[in-house]
N, C-alpha and C positions, 0 to 999 in steps of 0.2 A: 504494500500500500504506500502511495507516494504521502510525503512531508506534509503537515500543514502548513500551509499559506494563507496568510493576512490576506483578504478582499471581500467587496461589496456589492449590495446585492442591491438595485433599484428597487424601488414601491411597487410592488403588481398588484392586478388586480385579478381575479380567475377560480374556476369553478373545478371541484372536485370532490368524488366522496372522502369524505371524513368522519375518524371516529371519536367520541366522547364517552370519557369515562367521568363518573363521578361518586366519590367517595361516601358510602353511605354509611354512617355510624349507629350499631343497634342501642339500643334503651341496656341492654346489659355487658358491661365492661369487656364482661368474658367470652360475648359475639362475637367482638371485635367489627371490625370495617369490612364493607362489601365491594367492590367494585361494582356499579352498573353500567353498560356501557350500552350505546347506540349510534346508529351509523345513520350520515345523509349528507347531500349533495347541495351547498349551495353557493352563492357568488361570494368571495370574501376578499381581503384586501391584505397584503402584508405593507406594514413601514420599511423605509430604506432599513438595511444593517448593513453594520461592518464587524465583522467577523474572522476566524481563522477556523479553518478545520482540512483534513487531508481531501487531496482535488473529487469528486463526482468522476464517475466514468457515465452515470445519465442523468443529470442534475435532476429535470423532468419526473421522470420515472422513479428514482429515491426522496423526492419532497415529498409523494402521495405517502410512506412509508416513515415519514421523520415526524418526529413529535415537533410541533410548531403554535407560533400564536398567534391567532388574527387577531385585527383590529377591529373588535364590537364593540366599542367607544365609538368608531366613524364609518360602519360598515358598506361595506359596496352597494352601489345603484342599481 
């Protein structure tokens, strides 16, 4: 796997499935926490970053598979 390198990633805007988990905590200690998760499809928005990590061989194709954040503070049109 090649080196990390420092570089930046423009604001896009773009549609795909994605999954959501959310943490569910039972009423008794000794539950413990759930995972719920559900999947869906819609337009969302990334902010610029600048970042380092080891190069993409399909940038594309491993975004739908990276844990990421959108921006639902200013969500896409």
């Amino acid at each position: 796997m090649a080196a990390a390198s420092s570089h930046g990633h423009e604001a896009v805007v773009h549609s795909h499935a994605h999954l959501h988990v959310t943490h569910y905590a039972h009423a008794s200690a000794r539950a413990g926490v759930e995972h719920l998760t559900s999947t869906h499809a819609h337009r969302h928005n990334h902010a610029p970053v600048q970042h380092a990590h080891a190069a993409h061989e399909d940038a594309a194709r491993e975004h739908r598979r990276e844990a990421h954040i959108h921006d639902h503070g200013h969500p896409a049109g």
